[in-house]
C-alpha positions as CSV (number, residue, x, y, z in Angstrom):
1,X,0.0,0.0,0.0
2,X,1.3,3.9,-0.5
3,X,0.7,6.3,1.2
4,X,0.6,10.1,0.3
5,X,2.4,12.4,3.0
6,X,2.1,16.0,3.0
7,X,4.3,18.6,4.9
8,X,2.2,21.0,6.7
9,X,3.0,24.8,7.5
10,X,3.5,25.6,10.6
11,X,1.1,28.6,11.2
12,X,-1.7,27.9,9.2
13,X,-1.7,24.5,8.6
14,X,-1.5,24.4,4.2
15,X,0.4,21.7,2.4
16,X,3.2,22.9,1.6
17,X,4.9,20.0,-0.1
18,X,3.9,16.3,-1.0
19,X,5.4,12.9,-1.3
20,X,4.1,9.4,-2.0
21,X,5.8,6.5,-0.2
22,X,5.2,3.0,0.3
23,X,4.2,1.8,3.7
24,X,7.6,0.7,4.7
25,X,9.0,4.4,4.7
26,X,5.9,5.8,6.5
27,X,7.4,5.0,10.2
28,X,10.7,6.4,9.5
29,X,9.2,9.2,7.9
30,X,6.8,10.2,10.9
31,X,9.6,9.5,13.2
32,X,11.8,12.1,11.6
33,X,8.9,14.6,11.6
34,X,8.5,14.2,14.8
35,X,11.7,14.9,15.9
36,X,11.6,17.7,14.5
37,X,8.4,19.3,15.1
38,X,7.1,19.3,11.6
39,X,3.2,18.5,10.9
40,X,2.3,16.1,8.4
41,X,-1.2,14.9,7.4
42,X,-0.9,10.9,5.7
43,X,-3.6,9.2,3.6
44,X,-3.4,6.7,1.5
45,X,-2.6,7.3,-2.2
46,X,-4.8,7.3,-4.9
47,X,-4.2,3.9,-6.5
48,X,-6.0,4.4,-9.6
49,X,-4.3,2.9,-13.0
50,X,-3.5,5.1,-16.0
């Protein structure tokens, strides 16, 4: 499964950038963030075929 994970701003709460990841990388991902302080909003990806 992937997962889309977008970096939110820190005053208002907008995306401000976006990734898709595959649910491995999710955990290290959050775990980073949260370190850090930054906010992040996950969902899963859209897994529609082109």
């Amino acid at each position: 499964m992937r997962f889309e994970i977008m970096r939110l701003d820190e005053l208002d709460g907008t995306p401000v950038d976006s990734t898709v990841v595959d649910a491995a990388s999710v955990n290290r991902i959050v775990q980073q963030a949260a370190a850090t302080g930054q906010r992040l909003w996950i969902r899963p990806a859209d897994t529609t075929a082109s």
